[in-house]
C-alpha positions in Angstrom: -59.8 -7.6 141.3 -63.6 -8.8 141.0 -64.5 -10.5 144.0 -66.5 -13.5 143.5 -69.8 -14.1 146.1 -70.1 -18.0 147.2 -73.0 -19.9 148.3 -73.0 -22.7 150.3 -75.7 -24.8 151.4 -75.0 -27.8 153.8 -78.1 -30.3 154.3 -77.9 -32.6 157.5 -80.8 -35.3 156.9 -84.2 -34.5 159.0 -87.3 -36.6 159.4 -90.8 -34.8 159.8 -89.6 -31.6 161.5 -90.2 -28.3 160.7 -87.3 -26.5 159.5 -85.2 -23.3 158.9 -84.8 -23.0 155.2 -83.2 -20.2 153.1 -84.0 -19.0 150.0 -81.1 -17.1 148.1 -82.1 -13.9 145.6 -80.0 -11.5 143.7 -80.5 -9.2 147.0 -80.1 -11.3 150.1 -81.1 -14.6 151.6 -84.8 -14.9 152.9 -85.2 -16.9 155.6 -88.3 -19.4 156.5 -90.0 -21.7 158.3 -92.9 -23.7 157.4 -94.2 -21.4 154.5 -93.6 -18.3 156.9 -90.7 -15.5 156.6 -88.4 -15.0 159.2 -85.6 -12.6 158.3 -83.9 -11.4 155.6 -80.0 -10.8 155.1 -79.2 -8.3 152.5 -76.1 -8.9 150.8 -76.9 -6.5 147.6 -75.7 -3.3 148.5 -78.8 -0.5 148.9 -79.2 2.7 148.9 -80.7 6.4 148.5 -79.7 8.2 145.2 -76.1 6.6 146.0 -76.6 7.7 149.5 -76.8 5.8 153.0 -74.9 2.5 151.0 -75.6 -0.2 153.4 -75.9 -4.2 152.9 -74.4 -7.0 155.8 -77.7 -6.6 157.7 -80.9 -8.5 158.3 -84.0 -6.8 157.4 -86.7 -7.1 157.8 -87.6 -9.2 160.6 -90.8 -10.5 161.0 -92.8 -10.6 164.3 -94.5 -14.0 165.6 -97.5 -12.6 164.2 -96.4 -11.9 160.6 -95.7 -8.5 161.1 -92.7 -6.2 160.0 -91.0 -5.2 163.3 -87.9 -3.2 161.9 -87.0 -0.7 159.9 -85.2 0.2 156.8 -83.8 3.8 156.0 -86.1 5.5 158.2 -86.3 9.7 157.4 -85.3 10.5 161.0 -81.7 8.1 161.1 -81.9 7.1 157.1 -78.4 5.2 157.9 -80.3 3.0 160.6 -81.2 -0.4 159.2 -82.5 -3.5 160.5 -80.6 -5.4 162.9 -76.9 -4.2 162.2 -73.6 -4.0 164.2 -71.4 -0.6 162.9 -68.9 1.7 164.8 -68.4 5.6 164.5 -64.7 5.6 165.2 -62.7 3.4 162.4 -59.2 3.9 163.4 -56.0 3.5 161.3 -52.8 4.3 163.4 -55.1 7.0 165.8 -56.5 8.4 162.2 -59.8 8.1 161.0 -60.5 6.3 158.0 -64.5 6.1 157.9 -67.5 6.2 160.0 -69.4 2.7 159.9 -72.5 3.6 161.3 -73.1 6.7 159.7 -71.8 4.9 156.1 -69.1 7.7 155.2 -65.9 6.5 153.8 -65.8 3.1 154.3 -68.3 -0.5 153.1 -68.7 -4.1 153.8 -68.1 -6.2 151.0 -69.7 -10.2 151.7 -67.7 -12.3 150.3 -69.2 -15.8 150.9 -72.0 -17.4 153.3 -72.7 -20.3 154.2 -75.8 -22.4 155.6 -76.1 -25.7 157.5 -79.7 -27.3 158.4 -79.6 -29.4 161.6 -81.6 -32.1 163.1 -83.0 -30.1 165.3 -84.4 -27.3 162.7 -82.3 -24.8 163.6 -80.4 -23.0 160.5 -77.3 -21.7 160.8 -76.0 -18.9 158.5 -72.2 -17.6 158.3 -70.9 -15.1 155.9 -67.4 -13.8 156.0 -67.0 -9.9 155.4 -64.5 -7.1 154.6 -64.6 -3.6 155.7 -62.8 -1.4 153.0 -61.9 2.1 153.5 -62.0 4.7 150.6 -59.7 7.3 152.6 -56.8 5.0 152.4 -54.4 4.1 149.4 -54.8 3.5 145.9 -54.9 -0.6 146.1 -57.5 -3.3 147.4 -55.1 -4.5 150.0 -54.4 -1.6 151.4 -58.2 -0.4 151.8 -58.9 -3.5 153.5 -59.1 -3.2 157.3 -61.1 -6.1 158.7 -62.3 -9.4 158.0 -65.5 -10.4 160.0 -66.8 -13.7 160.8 -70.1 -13.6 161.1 -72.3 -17.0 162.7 -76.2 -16.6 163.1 -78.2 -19.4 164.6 -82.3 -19.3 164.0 -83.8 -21.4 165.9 -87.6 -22.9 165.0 -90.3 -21.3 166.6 -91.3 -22.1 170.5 -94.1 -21.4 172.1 -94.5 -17.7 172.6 -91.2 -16.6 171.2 -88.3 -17.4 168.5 -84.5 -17.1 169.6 -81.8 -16.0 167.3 -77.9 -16.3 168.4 -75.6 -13.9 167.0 -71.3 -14.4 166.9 -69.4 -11.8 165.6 -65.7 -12.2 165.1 -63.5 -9.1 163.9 -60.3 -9.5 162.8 -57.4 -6.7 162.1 -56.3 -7.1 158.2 -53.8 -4.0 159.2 -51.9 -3.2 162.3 -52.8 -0.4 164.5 -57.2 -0.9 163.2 -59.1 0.2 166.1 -63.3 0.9 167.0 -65.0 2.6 168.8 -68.6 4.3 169.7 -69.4 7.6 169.3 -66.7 10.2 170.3 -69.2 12.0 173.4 -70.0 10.9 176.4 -73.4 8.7 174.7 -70.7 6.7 173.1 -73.1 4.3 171.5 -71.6 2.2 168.9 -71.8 -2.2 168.2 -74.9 -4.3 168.5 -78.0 -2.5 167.5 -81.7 -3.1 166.5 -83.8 -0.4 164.4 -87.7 -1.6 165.5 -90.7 -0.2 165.0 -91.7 2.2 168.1 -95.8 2.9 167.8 -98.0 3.3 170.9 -97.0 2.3 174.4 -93.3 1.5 174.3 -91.3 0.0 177.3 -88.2 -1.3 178.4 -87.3 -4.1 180.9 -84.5 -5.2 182.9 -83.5 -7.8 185.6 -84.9 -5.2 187.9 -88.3 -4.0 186.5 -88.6 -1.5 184.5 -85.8 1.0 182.8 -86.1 4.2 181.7 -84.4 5.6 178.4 -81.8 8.3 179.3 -79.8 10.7 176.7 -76.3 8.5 177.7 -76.3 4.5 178.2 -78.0 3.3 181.3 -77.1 -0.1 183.3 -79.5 -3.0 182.7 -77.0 -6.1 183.3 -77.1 -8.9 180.9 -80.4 -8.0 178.9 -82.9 -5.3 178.0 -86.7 -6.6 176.8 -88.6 -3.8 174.2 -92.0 -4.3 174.0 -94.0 -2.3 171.2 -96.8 -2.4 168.8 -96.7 -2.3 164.6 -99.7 -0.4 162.8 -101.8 -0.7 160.9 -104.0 -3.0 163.5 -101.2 -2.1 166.4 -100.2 -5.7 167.4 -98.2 -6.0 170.3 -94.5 -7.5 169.9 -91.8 -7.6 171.6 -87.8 -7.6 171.5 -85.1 -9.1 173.9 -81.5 -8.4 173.7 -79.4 -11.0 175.5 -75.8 -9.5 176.1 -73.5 -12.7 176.8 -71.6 -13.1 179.9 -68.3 -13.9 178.2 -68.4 -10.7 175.7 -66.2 -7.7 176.6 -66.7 -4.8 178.9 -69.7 -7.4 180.4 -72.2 -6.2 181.6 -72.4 -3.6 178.7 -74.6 -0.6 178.8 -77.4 0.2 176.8 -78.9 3.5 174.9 -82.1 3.5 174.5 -84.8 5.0 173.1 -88.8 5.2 173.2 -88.9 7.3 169.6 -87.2 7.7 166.2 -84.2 6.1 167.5 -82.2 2.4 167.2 -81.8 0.1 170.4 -77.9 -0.7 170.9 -75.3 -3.2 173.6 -72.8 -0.2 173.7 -69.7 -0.9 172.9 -66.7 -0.2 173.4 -68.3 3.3 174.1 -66.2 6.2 173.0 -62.9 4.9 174.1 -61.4 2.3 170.9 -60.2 -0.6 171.2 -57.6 -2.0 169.1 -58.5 -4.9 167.1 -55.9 -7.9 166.6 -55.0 -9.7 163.6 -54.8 -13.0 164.7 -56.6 -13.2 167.9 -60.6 -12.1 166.9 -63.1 -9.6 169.3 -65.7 -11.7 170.0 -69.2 -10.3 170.1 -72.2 -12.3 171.2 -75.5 -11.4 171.8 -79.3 -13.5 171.6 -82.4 -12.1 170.3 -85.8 -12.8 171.6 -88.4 -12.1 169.4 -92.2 -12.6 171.2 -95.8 -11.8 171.4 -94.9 -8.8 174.4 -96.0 -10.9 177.2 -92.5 -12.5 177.9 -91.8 -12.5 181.2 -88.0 -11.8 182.7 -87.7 -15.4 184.6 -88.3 -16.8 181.4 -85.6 -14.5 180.0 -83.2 -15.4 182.2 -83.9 -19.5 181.7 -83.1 -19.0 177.8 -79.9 -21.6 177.0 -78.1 -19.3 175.3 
C-alpha cells in the first residue's frame, strides 16, 4: 500500500513579531526565524551506499551564532545523527525484531506533520511516525510495531539562548512491543544529541561540574555541554532538560567528551513494555546558547 506524506500548515494571525516559519523541501522541513536557519527535520530517508538508512531526525542545528553544532553520519558512529531518539532492544514477544539505533532491521516511516504559528512566535511541529520491522511477516500490518506522536515547540530567540520542547508519545501497534537501551551494563538508549566536540569540552550539572564515565552517571534533572565549532572555534553550548514527570526521573546520562553522542538514558538495558492505548511519554527541553549559561538560569527555564 503507498503511504501518502501530508502537510499541514496552521497560521494563527501575528502583528509585527518575529516568527518561527518553516519551509518544506523534497528532504525535510527547514526551520527559521527572521532570515536565519534554525533546524532542519529530515523526513526523506538518507543514507550511505544503502547503508545507515535514517530520516525522523533534526539535523542540522544551528548555533546562536550561525554555526553547525551537530553532526550527521560521522565516520566514528556513522548511525549517529542529529538530535534523534532510537532504542537497541526492539522487542516482539521477548524476540528481537531490529535495532533502532544502530538502523538494522527495522525504519521510521513519517507519515504526516503538521505546523501551527502562534502569537507568540513560537512554531510548533508534529509529525506522526511508524516503526516497521523487516524481521517480521510478509504484510504491512504485521511489520508495524509503533506509532509515535511526536510534538516540537521552537521557541523565538532570547537573549543569550533559544529553547526547544520536545514530546514524544509511543504507542504499541502489537501486543507484547517492548524497548530498551543497550543490553550491558552502559545501557544507553532514548533521547540523544550528536554535537560537535572540538577544543575544551565540559559538562555541567546542578552540582558543578560532571565528569564523563564509560556507564551513565547521575546529574538530576539536566546536564549543560559546552563546546566549540571550527573553523574559527566559537564557543556554543547545549542543555538537556530531563522533565520531572518523564519515567525512571531523574534519568542518567552517558556522556562523552569525544567521538561520541550525548543521551537521557532510558529505560537502560532492562525493556519496558509499551502499551497500545495508554502512550510512554518522553519529554525533554533543549537549551541551545553562546556557552556562558549559567545553571540558576537553567533551572528558572518554564519548561
Amino acid at each position: 500500500m503507498k503511504r501518502i506524506l501530508m502537510f499541514s500548515l496552521l497560521l494563527i494571525p501575528f502583528y509585527l513579531i518575529a516568527q518561527i516559519e518553516m519551509e518544506p523541501s523534497s528532504e525535510g522541513i527547514l526551520f527559521r526565524e527572521s532570515g536565519r536557519d534554525v533546524m532542519f527535520y529530515q523526513i526523506k530517508p538518507k543514507s550511505i551506499n544503502g547503508k545507515y538508512e535514517r530520516s525522523h531526525y533534526f539535523h542540522p542545528l544551528w548555533g546562536l551564532d550561525g554555526q553547525v553544532i551537530t553532526e550527521d553520519f560521522p565516520q566514528d558512529h556513522p548511525h549517529h545523527r542529529g538530535i534523534f531518539w532510537a532504542w537497541h532492544q526492539v522487542l516482539l514477544k521477548g524476540k528481537p525484531v531490529g535495532d533502532l539505533w544502530d538502523l538494522e532491521g527495522i525504519k521510521q516511516e513519517v507519515r504526516e506533520v503538521e505546523f501551527i504559528s502562534s502569537p507568540d512566535g513560537a512554531g510548533e511541529f508534529r509529525s506522526e511516525v511508524v516503526w516497521i520491522s523487516g524481521k517480521m511477516g510478509h504484510t504491512l500490518n504485521d511489520r508495524e510495531l509503533v506509532r509515535e506522536e511526536t510534538k516540537v515547540i521552537i521557541h523565538k530567540r532570547k537573549v543569550g539562548y533559544r529553547q526547544i520542547d520536545f514530546e514524544i508519545s509511543l504507542y504499541a501497534l502489537q501486543p507484547d512491543v517492548a524497548i530498551g537501551g543497550s543490553d550491558d551494563e552502559k545501557g544507553y538508549g532514548g533521547f540523544s544529541v550528536r554535537a560537535q566536540l572540538q577544543g575544551e569540552v565540559s559538562f555541567q550539572g546542578k552540582q558543578g561540574s560532571v565528569l564523563p564515565e564509560n556507564t551513565a552517571v547521575k546529574s538530576p534533572g539536566w546536564i549543560n555541554l559546552t563546546s566549540q565549532v571550527p573553523p574559527a572555534m566559537r564557543r556554543f553550548g547545549l542543555a538537556i532538560i530531563d522533565h520531572k514527570n518523564n519515567p525512571g526521573y531523574p534519568q542518567e546520562w552517558i556522556l562523552r567528551s569525544s567521538a561520541s553522542m550525548q543521551n537521557a538514558a532510558f529505560p537502560g538495558r532492562n525493556p519496558v513494555v509499551l502499551d497500545i492505548d495508554k502512550p510512554l511519554v518522553l519529554r525533554y527541553t533543549l537549551l541551545v546558547h553562546n556557552g556562558h549559561m549559567k545553571g540558576r538560569q537553567i533551572g528558572r527555564i518554564k519548561k
